[in-house]
Backbone of each chain as ProteinMPNN parsed JSONL, in Angstrom:
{"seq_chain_A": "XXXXXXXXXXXXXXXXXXXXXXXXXXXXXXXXXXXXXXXXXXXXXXXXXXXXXXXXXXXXXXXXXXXXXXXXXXXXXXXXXXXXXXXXXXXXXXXXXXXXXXXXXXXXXXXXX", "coords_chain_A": {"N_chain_A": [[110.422, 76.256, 77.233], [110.62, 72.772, 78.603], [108.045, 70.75, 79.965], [107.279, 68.601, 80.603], [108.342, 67.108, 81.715], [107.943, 67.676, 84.338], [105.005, 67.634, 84.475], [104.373, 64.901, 84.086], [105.154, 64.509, 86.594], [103.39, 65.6, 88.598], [101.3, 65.231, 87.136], [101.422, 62.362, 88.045], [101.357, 62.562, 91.036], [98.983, 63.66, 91.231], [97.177, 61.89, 90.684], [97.968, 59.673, 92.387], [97.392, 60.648, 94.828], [94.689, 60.948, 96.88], [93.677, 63.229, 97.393], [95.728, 66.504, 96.667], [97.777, 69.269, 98.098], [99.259, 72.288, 97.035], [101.64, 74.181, 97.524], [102.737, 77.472, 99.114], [105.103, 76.61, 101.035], [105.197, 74.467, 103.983], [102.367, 71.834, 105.023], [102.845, 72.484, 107.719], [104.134, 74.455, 108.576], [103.516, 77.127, 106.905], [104.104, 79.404, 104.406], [102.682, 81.683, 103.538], [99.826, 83.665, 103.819], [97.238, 82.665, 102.017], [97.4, 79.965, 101.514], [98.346, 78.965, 103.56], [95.235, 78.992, 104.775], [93.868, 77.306, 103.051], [95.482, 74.711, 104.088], [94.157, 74.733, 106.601], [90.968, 74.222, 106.253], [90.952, 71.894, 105.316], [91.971, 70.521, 107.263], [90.243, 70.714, 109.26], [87.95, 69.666, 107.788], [89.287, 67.355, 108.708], [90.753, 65.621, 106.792], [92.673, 63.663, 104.825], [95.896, 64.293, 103.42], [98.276, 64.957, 100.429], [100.67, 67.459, 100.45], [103.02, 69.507, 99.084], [105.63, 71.749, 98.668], [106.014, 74.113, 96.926], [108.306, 76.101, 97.407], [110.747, 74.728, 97.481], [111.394, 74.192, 95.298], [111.572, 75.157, 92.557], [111.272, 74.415, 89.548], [108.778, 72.915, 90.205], [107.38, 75.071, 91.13], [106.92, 76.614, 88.836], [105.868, 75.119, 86.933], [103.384, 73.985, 87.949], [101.907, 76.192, 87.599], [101.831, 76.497, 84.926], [100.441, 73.62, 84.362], [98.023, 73.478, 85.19], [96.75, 75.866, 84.648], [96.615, 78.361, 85.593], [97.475, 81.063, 87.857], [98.359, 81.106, 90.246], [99.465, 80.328, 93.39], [97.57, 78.931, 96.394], [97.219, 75.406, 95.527], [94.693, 73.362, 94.878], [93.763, 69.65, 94.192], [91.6, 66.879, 94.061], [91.253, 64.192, 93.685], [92.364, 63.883, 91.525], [91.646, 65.875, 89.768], [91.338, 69.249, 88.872], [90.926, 71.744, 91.514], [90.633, 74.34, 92.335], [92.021, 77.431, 94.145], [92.879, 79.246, 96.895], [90.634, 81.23, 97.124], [88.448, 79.931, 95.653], [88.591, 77.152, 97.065], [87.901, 78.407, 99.479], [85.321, 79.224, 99.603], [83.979, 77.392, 98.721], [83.889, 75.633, 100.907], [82.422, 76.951, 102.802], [80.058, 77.158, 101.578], [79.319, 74.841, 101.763], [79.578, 72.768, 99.2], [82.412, 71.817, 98.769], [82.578, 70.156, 100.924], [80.571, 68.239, 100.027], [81.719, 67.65, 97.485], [84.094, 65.905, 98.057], [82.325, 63.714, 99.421], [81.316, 62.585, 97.422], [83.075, 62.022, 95.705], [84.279, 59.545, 97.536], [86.174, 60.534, 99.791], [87.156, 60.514, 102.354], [86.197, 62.172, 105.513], [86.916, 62.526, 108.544], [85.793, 64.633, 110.35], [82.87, 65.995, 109.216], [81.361, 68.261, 110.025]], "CA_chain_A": [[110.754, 75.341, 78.32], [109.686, 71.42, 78.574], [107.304, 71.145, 81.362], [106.816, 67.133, 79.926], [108.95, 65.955, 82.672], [107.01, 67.883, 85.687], [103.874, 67.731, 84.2], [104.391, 63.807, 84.471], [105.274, 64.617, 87.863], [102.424, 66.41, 88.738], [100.42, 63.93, 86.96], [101.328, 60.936, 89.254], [100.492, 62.686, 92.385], [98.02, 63.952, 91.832], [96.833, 59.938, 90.522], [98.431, 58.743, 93.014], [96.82, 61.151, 96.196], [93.392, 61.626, 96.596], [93.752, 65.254, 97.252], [97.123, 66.933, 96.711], [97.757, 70.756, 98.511], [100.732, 72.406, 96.396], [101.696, 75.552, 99.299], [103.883, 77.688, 99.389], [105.51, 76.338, 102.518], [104.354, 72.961, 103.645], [101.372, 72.244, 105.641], [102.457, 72.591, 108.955], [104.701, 75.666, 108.321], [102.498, 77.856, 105.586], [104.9, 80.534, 104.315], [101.433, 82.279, 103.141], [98.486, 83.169, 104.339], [96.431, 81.804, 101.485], [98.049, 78.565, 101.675], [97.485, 78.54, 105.734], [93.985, 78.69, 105.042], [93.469, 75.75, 102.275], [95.477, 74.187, 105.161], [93.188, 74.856, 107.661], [89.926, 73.614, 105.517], [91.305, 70.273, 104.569], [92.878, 69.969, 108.618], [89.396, 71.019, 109.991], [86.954, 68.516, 107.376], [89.963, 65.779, 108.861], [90.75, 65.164, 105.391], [94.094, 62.845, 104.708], [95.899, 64.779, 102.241], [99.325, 65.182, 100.405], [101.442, 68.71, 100.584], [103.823, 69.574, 98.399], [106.058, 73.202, 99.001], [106.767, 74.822, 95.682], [109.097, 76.831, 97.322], [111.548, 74.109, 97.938], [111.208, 73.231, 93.546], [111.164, 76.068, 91.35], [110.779, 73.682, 88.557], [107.317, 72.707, 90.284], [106.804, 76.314, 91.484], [106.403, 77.093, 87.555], [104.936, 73.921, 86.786], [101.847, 73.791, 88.491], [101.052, 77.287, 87.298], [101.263, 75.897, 83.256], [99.768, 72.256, 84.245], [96.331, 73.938, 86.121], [96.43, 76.997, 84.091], [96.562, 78.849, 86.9], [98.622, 82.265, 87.737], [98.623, 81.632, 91.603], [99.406, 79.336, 94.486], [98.123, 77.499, 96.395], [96.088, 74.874, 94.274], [93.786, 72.036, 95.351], [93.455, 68.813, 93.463], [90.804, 66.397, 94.345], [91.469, 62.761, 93.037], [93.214, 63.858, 90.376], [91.114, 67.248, 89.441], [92.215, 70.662, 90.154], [89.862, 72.354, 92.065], [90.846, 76.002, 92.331], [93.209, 78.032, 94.495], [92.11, 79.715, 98.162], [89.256, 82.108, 97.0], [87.266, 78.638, 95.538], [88.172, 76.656, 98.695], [87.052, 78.721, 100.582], [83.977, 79.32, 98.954], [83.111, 76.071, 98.182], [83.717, 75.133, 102.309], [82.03, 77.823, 103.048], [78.427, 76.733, 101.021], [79.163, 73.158, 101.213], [80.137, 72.072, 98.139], [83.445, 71.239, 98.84], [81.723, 68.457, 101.238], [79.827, 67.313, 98.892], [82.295, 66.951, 96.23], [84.945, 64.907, 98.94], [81.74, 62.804, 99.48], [80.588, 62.19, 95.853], [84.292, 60.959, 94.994], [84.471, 58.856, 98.319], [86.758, 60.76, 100.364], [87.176, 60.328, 103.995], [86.089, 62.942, 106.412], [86.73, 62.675, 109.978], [84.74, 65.816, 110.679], [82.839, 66.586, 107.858], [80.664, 69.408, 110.098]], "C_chain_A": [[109.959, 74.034, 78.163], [109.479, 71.191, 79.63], [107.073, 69.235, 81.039], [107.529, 66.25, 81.368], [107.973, 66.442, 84.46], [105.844, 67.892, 86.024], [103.426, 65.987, 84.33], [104.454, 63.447, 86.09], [103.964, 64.838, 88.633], [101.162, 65.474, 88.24], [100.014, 62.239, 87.799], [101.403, 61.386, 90.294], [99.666, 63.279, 92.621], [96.532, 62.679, 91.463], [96.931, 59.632, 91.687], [98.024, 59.051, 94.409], [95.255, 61.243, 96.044], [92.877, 63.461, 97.003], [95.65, 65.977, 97.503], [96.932, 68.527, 97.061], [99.025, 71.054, 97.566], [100.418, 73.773, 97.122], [102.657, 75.902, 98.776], [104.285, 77.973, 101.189], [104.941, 75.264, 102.739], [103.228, 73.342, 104.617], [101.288, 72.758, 107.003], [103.31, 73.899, 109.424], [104.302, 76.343, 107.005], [103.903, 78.851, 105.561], [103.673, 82.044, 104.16], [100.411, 82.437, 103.003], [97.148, 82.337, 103.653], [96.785, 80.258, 101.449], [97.784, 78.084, 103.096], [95.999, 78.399, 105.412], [93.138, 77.629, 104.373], [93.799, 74.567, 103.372], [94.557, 73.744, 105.961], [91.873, 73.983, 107.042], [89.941, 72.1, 105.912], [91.627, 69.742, 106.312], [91.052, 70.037, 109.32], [88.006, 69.701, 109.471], [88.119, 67.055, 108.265], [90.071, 64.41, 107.519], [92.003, 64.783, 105.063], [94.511, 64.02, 103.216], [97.563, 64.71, 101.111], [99.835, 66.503, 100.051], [102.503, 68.583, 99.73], [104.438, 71.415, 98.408], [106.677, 73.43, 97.7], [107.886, 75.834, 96.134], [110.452, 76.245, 97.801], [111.776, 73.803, 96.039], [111.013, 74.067, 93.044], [110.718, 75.82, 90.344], [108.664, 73.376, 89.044], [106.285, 74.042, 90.565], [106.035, 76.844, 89.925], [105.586, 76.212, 86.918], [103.783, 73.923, 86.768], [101.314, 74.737, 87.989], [100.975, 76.667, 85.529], [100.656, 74.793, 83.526], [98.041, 72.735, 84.982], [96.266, 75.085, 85.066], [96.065, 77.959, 84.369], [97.721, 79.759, 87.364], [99.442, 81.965, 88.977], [98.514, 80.536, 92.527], [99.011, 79.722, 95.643], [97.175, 76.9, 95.489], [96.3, 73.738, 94.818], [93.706, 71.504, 94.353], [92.862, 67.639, 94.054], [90.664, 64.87, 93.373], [91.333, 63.34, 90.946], [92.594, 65.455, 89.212], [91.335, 68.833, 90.024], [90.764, 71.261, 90.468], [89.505, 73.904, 92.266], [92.206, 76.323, 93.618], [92.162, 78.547, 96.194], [90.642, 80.132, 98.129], [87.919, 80.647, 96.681], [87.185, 77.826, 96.695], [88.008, 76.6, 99.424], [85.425, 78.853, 100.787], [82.948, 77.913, 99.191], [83.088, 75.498, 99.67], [82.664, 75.908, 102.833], [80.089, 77.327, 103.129], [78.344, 75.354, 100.989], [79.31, 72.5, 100.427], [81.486, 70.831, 98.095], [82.816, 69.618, 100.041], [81.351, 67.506, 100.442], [80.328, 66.636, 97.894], [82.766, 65.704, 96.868], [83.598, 63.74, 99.263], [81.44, 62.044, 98.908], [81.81, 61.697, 95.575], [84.751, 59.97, 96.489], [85.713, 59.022, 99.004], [86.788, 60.679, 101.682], [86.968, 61.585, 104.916], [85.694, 62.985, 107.514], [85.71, 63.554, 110.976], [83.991, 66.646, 109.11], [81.594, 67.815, 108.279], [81.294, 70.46, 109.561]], "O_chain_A": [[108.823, 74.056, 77.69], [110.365, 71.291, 80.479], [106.251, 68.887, 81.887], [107.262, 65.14, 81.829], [107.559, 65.704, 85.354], [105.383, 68.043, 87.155], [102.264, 65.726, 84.64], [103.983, 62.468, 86.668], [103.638, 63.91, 89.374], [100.233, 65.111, 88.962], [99.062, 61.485, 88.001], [101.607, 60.43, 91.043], [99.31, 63.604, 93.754], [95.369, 62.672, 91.866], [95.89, 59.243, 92.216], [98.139, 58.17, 95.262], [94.747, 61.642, 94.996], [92.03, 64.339, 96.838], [96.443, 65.796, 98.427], [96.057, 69.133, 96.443], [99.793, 70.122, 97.329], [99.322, 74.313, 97.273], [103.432, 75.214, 98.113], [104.033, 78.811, 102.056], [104.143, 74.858, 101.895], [102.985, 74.478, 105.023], [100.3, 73.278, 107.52], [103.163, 74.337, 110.565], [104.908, 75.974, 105.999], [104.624, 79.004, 106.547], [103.883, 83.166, 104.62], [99.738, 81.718, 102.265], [96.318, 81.656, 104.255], [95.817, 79.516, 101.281], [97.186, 77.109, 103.551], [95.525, 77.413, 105.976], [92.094, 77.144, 104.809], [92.987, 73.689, 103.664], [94.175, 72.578, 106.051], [91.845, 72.846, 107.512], [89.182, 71.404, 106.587], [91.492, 68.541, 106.546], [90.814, 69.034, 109.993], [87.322, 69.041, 110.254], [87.673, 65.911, 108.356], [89.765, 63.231, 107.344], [92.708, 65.787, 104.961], [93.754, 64.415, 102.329], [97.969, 63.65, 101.587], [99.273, 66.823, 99.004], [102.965, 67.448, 99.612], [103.606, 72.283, 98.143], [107.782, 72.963, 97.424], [108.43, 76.444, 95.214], [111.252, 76.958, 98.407], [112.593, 72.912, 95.807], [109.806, 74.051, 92.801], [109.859, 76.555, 89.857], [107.667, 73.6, 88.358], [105.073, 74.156, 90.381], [104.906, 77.329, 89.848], [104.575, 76.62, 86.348], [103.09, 73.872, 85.752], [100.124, 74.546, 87.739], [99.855, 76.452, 85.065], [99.865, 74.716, 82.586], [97.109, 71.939, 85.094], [95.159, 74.964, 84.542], [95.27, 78.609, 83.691], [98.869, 79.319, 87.295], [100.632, 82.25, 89.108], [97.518, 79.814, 92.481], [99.624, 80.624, 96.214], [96.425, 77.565, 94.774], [97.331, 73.159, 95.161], [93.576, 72.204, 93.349], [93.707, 67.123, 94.786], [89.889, 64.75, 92.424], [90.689, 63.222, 89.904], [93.117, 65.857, 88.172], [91.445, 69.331, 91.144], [89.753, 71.211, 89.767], [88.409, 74.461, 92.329], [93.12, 75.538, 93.872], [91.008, 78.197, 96.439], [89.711, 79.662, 98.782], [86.866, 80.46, 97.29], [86.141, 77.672, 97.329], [87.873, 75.671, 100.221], [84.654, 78.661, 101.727], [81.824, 77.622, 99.6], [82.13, 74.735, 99.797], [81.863, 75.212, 103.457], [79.273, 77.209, 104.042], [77.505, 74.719, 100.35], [79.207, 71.313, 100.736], [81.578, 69.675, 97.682], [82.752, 68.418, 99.775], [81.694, 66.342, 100.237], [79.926, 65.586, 97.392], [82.266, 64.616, 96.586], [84.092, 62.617, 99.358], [81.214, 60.901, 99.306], [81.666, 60.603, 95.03], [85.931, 59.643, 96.363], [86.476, 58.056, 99.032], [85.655, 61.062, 101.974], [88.074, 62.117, 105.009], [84.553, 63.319, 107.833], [85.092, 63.225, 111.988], [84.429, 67.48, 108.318], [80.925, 68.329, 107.383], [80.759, 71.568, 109.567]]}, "seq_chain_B": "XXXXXXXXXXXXXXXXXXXXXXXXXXXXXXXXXXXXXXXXXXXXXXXXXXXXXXXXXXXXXXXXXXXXXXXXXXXXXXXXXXXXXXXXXXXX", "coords_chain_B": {"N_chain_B": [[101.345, 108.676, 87.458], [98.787, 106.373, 87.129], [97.677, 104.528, 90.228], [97.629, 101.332, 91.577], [95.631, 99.742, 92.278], [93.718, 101.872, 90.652], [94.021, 100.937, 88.103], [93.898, 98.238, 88.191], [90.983, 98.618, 88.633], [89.827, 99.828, 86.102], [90.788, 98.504, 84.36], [89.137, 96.005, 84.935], [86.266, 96.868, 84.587], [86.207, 97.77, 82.264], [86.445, 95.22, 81.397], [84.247, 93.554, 81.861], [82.094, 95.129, 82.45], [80.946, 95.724, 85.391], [78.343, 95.311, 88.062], [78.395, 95.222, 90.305], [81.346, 96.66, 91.776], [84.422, 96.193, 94.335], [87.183, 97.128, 95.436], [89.855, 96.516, 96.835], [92.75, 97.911, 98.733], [94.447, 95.59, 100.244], [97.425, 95.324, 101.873], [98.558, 96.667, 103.459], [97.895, 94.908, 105.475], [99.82, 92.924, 104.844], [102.591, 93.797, 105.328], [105.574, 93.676, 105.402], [106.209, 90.792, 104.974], [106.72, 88.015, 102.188], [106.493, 89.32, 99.017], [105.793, 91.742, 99.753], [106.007, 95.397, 99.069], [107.796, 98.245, 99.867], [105.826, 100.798, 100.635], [103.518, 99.61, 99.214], [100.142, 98.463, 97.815], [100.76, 95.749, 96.672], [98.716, 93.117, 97.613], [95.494, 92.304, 96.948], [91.852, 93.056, 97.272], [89.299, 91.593, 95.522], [85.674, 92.282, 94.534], [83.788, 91.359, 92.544], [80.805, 91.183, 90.749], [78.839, 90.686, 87.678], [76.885, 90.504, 84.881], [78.629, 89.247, 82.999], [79.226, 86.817, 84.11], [77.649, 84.818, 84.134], [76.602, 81.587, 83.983], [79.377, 80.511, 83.901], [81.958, 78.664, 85.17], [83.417, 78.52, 88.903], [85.778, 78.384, 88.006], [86.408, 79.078, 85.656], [85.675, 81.794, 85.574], [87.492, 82.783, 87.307], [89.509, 82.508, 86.336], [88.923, 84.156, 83.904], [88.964, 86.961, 85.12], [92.104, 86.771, 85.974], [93.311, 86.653, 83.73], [92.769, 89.17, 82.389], [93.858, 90.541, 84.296], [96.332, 89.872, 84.042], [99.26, 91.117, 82.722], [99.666, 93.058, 85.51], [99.778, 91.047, 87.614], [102.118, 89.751, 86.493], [103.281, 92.281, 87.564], [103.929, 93.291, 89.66], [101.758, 92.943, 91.475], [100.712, 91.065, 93.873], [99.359, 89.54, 95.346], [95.86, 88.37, 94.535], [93.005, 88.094, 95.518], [89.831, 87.137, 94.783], [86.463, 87.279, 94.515], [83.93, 86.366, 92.51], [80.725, 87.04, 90.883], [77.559, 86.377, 89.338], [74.47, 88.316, 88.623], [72.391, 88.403, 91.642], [72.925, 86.064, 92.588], [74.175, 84.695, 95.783], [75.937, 84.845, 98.185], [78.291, 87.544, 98.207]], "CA_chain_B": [[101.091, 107.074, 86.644], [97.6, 105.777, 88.003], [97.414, 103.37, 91.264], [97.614, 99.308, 90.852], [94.304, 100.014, 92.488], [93.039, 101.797, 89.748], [94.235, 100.335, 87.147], [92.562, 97.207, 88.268], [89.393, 99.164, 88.356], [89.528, 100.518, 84.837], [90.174, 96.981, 83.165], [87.985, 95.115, 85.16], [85.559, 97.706, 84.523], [86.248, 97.67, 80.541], [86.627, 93.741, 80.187], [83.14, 92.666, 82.444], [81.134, 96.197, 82.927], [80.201, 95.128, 86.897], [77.304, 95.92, 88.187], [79.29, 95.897, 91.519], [83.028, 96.317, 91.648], [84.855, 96.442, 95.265], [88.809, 96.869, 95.298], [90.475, 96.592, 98.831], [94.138, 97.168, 99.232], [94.789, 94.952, 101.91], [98.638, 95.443, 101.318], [99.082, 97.187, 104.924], [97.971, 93.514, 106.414], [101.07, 91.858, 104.673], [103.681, 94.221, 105.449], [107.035, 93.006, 105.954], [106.433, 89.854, 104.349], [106.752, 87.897, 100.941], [105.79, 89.465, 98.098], [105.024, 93.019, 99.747], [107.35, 95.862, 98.973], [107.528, 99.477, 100.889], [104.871, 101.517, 99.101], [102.856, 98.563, 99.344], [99.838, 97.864, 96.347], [100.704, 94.212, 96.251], [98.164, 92.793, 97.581], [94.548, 93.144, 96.782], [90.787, 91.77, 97.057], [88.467, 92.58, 94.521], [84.393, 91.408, 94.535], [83.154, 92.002, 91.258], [79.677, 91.0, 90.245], [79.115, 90.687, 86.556], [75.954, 89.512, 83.992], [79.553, 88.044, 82.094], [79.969, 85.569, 84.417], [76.444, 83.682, 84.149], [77.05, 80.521, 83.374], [80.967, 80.344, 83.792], [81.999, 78.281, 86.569], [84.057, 79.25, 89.303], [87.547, 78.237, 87.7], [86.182, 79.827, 84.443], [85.635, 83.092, 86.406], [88.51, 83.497, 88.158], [90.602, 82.722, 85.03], [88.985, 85.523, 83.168], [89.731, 87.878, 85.819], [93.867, 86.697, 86.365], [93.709, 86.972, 82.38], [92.688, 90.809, 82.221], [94.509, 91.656, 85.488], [97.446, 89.269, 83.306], [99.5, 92.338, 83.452], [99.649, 93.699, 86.63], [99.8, 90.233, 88.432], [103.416, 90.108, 86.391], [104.417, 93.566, 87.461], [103.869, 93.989, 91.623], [100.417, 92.922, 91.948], [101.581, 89.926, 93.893], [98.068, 88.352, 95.515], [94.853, 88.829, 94.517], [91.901, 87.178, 96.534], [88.86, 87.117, 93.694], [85.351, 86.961, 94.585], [83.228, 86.506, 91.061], [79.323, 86.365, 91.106], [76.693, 86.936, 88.299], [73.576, 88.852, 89.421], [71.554, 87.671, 91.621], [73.813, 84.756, 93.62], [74.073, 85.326, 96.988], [77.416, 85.068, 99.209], [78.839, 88.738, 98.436]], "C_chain_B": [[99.867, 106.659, 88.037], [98.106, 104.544, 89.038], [97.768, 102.365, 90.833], [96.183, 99.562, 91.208], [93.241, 101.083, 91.206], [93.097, 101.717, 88.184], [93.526, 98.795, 87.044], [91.362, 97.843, 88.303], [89.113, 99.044, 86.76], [89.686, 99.276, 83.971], [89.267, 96.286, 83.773], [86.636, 95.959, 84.612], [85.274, 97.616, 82.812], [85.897, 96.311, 80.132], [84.904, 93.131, 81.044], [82.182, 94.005, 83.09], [80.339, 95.378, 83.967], [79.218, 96.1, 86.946], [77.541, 96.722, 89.809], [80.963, 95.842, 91.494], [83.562, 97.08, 93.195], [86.165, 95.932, 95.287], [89.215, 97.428, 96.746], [91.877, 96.277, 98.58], [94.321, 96.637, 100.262], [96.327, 94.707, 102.286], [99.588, 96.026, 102.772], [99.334, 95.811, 105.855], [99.09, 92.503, 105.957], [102.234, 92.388, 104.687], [105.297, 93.766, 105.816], [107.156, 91.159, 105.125], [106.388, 89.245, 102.606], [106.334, 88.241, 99.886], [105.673, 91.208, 98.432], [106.725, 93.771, 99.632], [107.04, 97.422, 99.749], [106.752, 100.169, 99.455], [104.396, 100.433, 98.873], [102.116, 98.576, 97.899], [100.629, 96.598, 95.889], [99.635, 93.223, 96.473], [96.566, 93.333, 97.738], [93.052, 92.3, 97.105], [89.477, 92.251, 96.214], [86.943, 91.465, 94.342], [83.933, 92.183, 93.493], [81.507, 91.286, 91.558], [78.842, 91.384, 89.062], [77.693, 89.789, 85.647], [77.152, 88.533, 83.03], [79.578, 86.912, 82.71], [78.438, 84.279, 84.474], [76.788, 82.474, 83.456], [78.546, 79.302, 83.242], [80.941, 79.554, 85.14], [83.217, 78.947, 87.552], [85.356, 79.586, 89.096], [87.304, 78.972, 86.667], [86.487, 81.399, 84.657], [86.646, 83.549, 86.539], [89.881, 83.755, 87.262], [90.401, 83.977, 84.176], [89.637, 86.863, 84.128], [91.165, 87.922, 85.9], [94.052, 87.064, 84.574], [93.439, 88.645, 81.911], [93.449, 91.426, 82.926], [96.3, 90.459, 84.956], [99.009, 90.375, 83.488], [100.55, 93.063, 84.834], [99.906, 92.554, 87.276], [101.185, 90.111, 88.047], [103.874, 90.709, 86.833], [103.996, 93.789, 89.121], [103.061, 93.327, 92.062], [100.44, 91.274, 92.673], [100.42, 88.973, 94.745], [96.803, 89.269, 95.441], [93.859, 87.919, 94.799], [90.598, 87.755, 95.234], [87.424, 86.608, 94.632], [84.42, 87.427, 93.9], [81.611, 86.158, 90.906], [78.756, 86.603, 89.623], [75.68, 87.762, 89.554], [72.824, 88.18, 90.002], [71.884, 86.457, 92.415], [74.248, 85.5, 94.865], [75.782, 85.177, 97.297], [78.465, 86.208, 98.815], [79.203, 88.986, 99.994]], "O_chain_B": [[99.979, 106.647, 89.263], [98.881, 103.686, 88.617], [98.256, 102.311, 89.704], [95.45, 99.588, 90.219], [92.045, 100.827, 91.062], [92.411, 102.278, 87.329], [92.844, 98.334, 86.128], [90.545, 97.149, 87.699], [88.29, 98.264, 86.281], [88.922, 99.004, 83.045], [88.404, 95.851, 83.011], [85.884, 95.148, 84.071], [84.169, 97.407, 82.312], [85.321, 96.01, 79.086], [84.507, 92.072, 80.557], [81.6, 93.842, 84.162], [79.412, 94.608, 83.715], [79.078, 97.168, 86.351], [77.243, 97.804, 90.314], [81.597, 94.845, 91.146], [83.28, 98.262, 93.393], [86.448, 94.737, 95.202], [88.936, 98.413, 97.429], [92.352, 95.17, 98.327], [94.359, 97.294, 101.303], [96.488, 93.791, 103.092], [100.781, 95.883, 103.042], [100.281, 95.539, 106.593], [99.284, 91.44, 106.547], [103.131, 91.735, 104.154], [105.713, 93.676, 106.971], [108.213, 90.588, 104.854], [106.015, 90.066, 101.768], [105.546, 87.394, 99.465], [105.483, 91.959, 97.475], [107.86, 93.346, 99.847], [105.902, 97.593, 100.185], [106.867, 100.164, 98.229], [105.049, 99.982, 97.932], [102.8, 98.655, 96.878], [101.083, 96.526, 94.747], [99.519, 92.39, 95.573], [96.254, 94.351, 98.355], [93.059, 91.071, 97.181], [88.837, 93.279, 96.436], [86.999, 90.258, 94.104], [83.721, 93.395, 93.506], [81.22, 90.926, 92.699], [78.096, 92.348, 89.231], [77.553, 88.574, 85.787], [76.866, 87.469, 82.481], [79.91, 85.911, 82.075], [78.471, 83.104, 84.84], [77.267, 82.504, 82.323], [78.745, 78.155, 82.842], [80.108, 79.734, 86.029], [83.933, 79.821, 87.064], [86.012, 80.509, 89.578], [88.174, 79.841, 86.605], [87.33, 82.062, 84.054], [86.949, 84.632, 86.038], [90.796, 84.576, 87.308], [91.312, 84.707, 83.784], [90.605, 87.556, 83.815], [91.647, 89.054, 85.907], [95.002, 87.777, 84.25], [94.1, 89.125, 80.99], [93.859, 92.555, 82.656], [97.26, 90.477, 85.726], [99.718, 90.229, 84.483], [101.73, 93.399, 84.931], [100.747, 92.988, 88.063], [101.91, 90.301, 89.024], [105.068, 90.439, 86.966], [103.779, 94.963, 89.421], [103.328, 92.879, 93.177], [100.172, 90.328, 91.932], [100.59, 87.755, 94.788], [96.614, 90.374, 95.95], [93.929, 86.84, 94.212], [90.666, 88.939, 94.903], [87.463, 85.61, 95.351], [83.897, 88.51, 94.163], [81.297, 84.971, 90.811], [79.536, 87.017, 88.766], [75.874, 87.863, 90.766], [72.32, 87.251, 89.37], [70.93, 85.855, 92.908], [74.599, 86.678, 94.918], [76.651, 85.464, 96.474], [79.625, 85.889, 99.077], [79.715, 90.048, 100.347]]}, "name": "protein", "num_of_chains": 2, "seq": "XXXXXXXXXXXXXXXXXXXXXXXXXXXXXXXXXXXXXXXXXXXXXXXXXXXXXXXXXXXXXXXXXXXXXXXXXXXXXXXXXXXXXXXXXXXXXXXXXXXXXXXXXXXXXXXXXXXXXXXXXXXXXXXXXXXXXXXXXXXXXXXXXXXXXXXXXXXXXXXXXXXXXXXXXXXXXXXXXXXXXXXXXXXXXXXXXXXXXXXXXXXXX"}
């Protein structure tokens, strides 16, 4: 399969957002609970973000898993870096990291308790 | 024919000899929805803790694990929640 055309895709938004969610389901209807809870994170720091529902794009549904290298949705990208999937962003909210990173690349956080 | 539950034991167990290994079907809490099927074992949460992973970061980690449990995440095993330490790191 040539992934060259979604992988371009995938490439300019996640350029073009400073944090991109890829869900299955969008953000304000999760189809799945790990995806509700990256949600939640990113809604709770008051972190601008862009959503994207792989289950509206099969092409991107398979996509994202060869362009991250990555088995499982959902998947965080952080000005233009993937970041991991639920279990890391939760983690990383969890111990603070994930703050820290969104701070260190000059992200905006409304509530960043 | 062994579990999904312990079949994830026995490779995780072979590919990163833990020092702790905790496998939770949690497969009852997604009943009826995407991914789960009657006779559940789809979804799972597994806290290893491993001298392999010193050094690895957390995307490193979690990749070795989806690459042993490679597999099984094809054939039913339809979410698995990962939590990967070395010895010695706290948040278990």
């Amino acid at each position: 399969m040539d992934n060259k055309i979604v992988f371009d895709r995938i490439r300019n938004d996640i350029n073009m957002n400073d944090v991109v969610l890829y869900l299955k389901g969008s953000a304000v209807f999760p189809q799945c609970g790990f995806s509700a809870a990256v949600v939640q994170v990113f809604n709770h720091l008051g972190v601008a973000y862009k959503d994207f529902n792989v289950m509206e794009d099969n092409e991107l549904r398979e996509g994202i898993k060869a362009f991250a290298d990555w088995p499982t949705l959902p998947q965080v990208y952080v000005k233009g870096e993937f970041i991991g999937g639920c279990d890391i962003t939760r983690e990383m909210f969890a111990s603070g990291e994930l703050q820290a990173l969104l701070q260190e690349k000059g992200i905006k956080m409304s509530n960043a308790a | 024919m062994t579990s999904m539950a312990g079949r994830i034991r026995e490779k995780l167990e072979a590919a990163f000899a833990p020092s702790v290994l905790e496998i939770e079907d949690q497969s009852a809490a997604h009943e009826g929805h995407a991914g789960a099927r009657a006779g559940g074992e789809t979804h799972f949460r597994v806290r290893i803790v491993s001298g392999r992973f010193v050094g690895l970061s957390r995307l490193a980690r979690q990749r070795a694990v989806y690459a042993v449990l490679a597999e099984e995440m094809a054939g039913g095993l339809h979410a698995l929640s990962v939590s990967a330490r070395a010895p010695g790191e706290g948040g278990l």
